[in-house]
N, C-alpha and C positions, 0 to 999 in steps of 0.2 A: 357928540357921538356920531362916528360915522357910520355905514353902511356895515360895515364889515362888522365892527363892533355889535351892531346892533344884533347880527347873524350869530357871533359868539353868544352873546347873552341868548337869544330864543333857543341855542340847543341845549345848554346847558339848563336853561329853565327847563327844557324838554325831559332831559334825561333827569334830572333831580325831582321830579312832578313823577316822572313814573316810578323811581323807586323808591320815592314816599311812600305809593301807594301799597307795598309788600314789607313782610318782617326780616328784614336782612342781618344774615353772623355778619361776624367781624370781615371775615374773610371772602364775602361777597363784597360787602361795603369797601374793601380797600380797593376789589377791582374796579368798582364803581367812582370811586376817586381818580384813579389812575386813566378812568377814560374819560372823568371828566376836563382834568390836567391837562391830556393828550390837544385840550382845543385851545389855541394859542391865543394871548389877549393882546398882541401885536396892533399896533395902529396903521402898520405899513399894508398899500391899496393891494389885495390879490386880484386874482384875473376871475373870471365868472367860472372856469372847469374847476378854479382851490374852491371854490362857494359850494360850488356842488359836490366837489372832495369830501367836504365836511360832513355836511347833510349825508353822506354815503358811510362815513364814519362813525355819525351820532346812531344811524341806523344801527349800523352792525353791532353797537357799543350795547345797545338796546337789546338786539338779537342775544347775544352774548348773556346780559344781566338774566332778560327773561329766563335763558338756557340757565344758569349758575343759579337762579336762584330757587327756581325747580327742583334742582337736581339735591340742592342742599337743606331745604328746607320744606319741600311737602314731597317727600319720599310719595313714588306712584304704585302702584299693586306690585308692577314689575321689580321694582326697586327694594318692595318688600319681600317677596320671594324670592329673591337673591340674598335678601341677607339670610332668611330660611331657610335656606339652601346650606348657606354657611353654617348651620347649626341641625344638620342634617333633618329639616322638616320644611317637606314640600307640600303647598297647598295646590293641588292637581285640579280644583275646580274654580280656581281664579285666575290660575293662567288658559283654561280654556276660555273663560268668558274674556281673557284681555284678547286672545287669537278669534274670538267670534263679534269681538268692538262693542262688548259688553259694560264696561267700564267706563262708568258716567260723571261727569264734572258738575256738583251744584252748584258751584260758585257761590259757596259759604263762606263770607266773610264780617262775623259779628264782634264790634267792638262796645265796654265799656269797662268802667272804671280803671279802665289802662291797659287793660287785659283782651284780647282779640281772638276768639272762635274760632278753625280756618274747617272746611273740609270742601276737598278738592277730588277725593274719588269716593265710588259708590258701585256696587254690583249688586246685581237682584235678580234670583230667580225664583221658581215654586219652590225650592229647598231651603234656600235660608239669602240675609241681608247681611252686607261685609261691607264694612263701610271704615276709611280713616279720617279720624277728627284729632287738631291739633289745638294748643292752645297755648299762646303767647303770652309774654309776661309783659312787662314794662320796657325791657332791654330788646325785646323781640326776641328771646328765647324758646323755646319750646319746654314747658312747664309740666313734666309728666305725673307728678302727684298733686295737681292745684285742686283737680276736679274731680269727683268721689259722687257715682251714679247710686244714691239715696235720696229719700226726699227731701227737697220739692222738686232734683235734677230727677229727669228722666228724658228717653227716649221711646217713642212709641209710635208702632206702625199699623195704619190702616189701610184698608182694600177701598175698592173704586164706589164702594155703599157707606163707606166711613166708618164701617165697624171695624174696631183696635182687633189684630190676628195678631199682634205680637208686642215685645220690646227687647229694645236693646240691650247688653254687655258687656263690660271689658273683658276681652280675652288676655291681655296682657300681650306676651313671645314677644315683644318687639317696643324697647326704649324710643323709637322716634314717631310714633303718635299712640293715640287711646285706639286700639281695634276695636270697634265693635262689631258685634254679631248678634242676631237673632236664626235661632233655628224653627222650621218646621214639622211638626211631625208628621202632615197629613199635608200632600201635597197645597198650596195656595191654588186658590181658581179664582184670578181677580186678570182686569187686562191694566190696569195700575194700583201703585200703592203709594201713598203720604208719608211721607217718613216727619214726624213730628220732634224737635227739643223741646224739650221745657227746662230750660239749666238759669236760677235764681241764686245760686249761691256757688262761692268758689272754697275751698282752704278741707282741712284734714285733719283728725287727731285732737288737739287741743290748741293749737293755732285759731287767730278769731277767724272770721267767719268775715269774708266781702259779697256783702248783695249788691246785686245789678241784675241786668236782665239780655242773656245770650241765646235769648229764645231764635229758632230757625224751623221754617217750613220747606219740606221741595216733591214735587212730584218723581215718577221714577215709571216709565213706560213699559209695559212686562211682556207686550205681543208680540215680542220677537222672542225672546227666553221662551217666550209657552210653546212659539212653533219648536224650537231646537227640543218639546217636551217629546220621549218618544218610549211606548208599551210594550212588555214583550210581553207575552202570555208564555208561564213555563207550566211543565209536567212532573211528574213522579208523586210517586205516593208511597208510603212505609209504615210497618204496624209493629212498634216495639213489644219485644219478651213481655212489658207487663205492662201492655192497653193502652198505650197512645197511637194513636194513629198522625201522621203527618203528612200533611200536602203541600206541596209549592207552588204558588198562585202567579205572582206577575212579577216583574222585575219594571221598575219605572227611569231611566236617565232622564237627566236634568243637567244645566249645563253643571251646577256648584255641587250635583251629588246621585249617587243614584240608590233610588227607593227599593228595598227587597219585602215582599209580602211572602206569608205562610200561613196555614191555617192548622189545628191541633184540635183532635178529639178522643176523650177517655173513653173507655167501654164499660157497661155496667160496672164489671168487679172493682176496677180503679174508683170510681165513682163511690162506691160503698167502702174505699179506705180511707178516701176525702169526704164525709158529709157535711151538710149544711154550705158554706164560701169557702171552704177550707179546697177545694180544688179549683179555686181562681187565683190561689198562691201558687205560682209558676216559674219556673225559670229557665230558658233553652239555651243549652253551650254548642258551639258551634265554630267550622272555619270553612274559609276557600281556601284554596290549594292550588298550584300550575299544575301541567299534565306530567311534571317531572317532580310534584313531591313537595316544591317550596313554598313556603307560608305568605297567602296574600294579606289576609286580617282573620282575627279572631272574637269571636264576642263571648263572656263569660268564661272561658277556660282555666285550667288550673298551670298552663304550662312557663315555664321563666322566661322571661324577655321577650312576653308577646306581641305580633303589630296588629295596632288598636287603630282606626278609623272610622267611629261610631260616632255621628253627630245625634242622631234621634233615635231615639226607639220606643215602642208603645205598644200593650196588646189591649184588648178588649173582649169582654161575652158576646158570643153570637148566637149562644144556644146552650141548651144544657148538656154540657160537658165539653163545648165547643167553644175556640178562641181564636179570633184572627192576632195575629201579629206583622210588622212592620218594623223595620232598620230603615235608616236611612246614613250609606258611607259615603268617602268622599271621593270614591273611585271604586270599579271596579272593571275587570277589564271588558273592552270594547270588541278588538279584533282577533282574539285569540281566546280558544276554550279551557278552563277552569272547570276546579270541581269545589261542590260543596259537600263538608262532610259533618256527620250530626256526632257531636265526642259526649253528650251526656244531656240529662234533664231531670227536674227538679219538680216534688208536687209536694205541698204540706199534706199529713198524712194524721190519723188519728196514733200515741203511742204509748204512752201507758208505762214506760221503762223506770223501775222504780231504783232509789239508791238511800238507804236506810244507814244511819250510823249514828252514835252518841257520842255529842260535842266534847264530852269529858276523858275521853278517850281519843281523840284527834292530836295526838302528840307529837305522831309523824304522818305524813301524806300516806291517806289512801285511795287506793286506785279502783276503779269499777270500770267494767267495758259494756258498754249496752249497744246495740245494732252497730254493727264494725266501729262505734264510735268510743274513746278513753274518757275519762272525768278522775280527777284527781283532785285531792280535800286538800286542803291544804290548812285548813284554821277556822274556826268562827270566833265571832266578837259580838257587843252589843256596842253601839253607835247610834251616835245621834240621827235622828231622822233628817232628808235629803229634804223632806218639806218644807226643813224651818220653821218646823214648830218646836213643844220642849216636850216632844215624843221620841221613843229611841224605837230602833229597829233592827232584828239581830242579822249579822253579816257570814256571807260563807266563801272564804277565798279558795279560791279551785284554779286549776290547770284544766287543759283539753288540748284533742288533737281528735277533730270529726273531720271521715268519713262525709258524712250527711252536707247539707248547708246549714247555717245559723241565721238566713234571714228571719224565717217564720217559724223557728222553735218558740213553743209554750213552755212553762214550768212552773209548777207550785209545789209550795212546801205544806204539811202535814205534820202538827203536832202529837203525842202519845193517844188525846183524846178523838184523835182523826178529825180536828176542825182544819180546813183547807186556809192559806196565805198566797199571795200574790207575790210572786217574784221581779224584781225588776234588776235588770243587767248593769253593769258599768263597768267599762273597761274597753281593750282593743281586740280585735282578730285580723290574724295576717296567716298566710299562705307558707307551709314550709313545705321539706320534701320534697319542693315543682323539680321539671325536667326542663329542659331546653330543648327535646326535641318529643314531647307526651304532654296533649291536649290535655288526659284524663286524668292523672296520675298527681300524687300532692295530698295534703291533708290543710284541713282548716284549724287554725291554730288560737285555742282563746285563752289567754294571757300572753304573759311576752316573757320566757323563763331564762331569756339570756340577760336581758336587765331585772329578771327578779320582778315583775310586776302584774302579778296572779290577775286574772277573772273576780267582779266581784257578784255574788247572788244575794241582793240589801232584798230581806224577808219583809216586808210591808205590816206591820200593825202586830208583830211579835216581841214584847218589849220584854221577855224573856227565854234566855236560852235553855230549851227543853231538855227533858234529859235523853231523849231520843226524836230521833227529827229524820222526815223522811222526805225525800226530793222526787217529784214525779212529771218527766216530761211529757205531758198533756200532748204536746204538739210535735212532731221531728218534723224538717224543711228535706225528707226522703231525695236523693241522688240515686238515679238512676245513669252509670258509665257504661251500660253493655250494650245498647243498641248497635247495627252494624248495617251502617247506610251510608252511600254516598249516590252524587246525582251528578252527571258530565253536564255541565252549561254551556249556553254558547256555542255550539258542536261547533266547525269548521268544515268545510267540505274540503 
């Protein structure tokens, strides 16, 4: 073997050594053949500039693979928000962290039982952890149902004391890796964090089951994200028709999202419609708006085809009859002023609306309207208990269209002898009558009357149907739509 020869063999070892070491499609692999071919196994002497031709060849050939196999097989943030893009959803705080060189490489690469781990990007701020993990099959495939975050697979992330603040998710949106994500609801105040795998098993559904172990550790430096962390302290304050008062506290950006706080207080009389926790049942609808009217996001509204970018939200007691709350979205605007407007809110209330009828007489639906709210009978039955025991329990199929909310309605039923029953719900509610262009406006809808598929009220420990039966909503989830506020953000000079 001469010289020359020898020079062929070391590049081709070269190049075949490096994309061993990656998962290559087919169609990377062929270009990787085609530059390995390109190196001629000629016996005939070249001059020393064809030696170093080469070596400038197997380089580039190398440039090349790297580039192509990037590009095809660990799609980058960028790569993924392009296809987002094509499916008209953009993540606005991943392409700031890729323009602030937020976007971190662990060079995760775990293999076993044939199968190989990859995650190659990673973004992290005080708002939440976005991360893409891939996972390879035996072919070098990318295997998007192998692996199923149950136990004993998980993900879990700790601060710079080690204590776990979070774990990860599939978000799914995107067939070429597993997204995950962990949200925050309360800013992180760590100067790093551990992002921990624990993945012992792979397969799904009724497919057996492959243990190995694709356990992975990586650190993730947060002291740059903390500086890009920046407060505004806002103003306004408002005191609804019936005793809420509300204030707007701080607004927090973050590179992956920006924090909104509020704070809420009842006044006596509210207070005495809610007793006992019953006025910790809460719920506040809301939007931002440009200075010309159009819709930035919405949270809780009743309106059709709203835009939603709500990662966290949470309130909490801070006194009696006082609640902080907090959103946290995935944008909102920077350099131009918005408004916020308040479209409704929500307090469990004491109610007492009663609806009296005997079952033997339920031939055809009847209707009752208690507080702007409909209820329609629609039948009772006795049925087996949901327990699973060999107790039956009597059923009441109903219609509705509330006015009110349905999160924290109470209800019991009341036999002739006035002994009280527990009612328990089953079935669906969905939103009719919304606008496309009215936050407030709509009805809450319990049964579904266009496939026929009534509300059920299963009476708890009533194992026969009375000859008169009375329904008493103990609790209404009270809607309040009249308030009439809005607050300029962001002013502009």
């Amino acid at each position: 073997m001469d010289h020359h020869e020898r020079v062929d063999r070391d590049l081709k070892q070269f190049l075949k050594t490096k994309s061993q070491n990656m998962a290559i499609p087919d169609i990377v692999q062929h270009a990787v053949d085609n530059a390995l071919s390109s190196l001629p196994e000629s016996n005939v002497k070249q001059r020393t500039t064809l030696k170093r031709w080469r070596w400038t060849a197997a380089i580039m050939a190398l440039i090349v693979l790297l580039g192509t196999v990037s590009f095809f097989t660990v799609p980058t943030f960028a790569q993924m928000v392009r296809s987002l893009f094509a499916k008209d959803y953009t993540d606005i705080g991943l392409l700031r962290a890729q323009e602030l060189g937020l976007v971190y490489d662990p060079h995760i690469k775990v293999k076993d039982e044939g199968y190989k781990l990859v995650i190659n990007e990673a973004v992290a701020d005080p708002t939440r952890v976005t991360m893409a993990l891939q996972l390879f099959d035996k072919k070098g495939e990318h295997d998007r149902n192998k692996l199923v975050f149950v136990d004993p697979n998980n993900i879990t992330i700790k601060d710079d004391h080690g204590n776990v603040v979070g774990s990860m998710y599939d978000m799914g949106l995107t067939n070429d890796f597993y997204y995950m994500v962990a949200f925050f609801s309360k800013p992180l105040q760590t100067d790093k964090i551990t992002i921990e795998g624990n993945i012992r098993t792979l397969g799904y559904q009724k497919e057996p089951l492959i243990e190995g172990n694709w356990d992975f550790s990586f650190d993730m430096d947060m002291k740059e994200a903390n500086r890009q962390t920046q407060i505004e302290k806002l103003s306004g304050s408002y005191t609804t028709p019936h005793g809420m008062t509300i204030t707007l506290k701080r607004l927090t950006r973050m590179v992956q999202g920006v924090r909104f706080e509020l704070e809420t207080e009842l006044d006596d009389t509210a207070m005495a419609r809610s007793p006992g926790d019953l006025w910790e049942k809460q719920m506040l609808s809301f939007h931002f708006e440009t200075m010309e009217g159009q819709e930035i996001y919405s949270v809780n509204p009743r309106k059709e085809g709203y835009k939603d970018s709500l990662m966290t939200s949470e309130h909490q007691v801070i006194g009696n009859g006082k609640m902080r709350w907090s959103y946290t979205f995935k944008y909102l605007p920077e350099h131009e002023s918005y408004r916020f407007v308040l479209d409704a809110y929500s307090v469990a209330e004491k109610d007492g609306s009663r609806i009296s009828f005997k079952p033997s007489e339920l031939t055809e639906p009847k209707t009752f309207d208690i507080l702007k709210d409909r209820v329609e009978l629609v039948g009772t039955s006795l049925e087996a208990s949901l327990s699973g025991d060999s107790t039956y329990e009597t059923v009441i199929t109903l219609y509705g269209e509330l006015e009110n909310e349905a999160t924290y309605e109470e209800w019991n039923a009341y036999d002739p002898a006035g002994k009280s029953y527990e009612i328990s719900l089953r079935g669906g509610y969905s939103f009719v009558n919304t606008l496309p262009d009215n936050w407030r406006e709509g009805l809450i809808s319990m049964g579904d009357r266009y496939t026929q598929q009534p509300i059920e009220f299963r009476v708890q420990g009533l194992e026969q149907i009375p000859e008169e039966l009375t329904l008493v909503r103990e609790v209404v989830d009270k809607r309040y739509k009249d308030p009439d506020w809005s607050v300029l953000l962001n002013e502009q000079e």
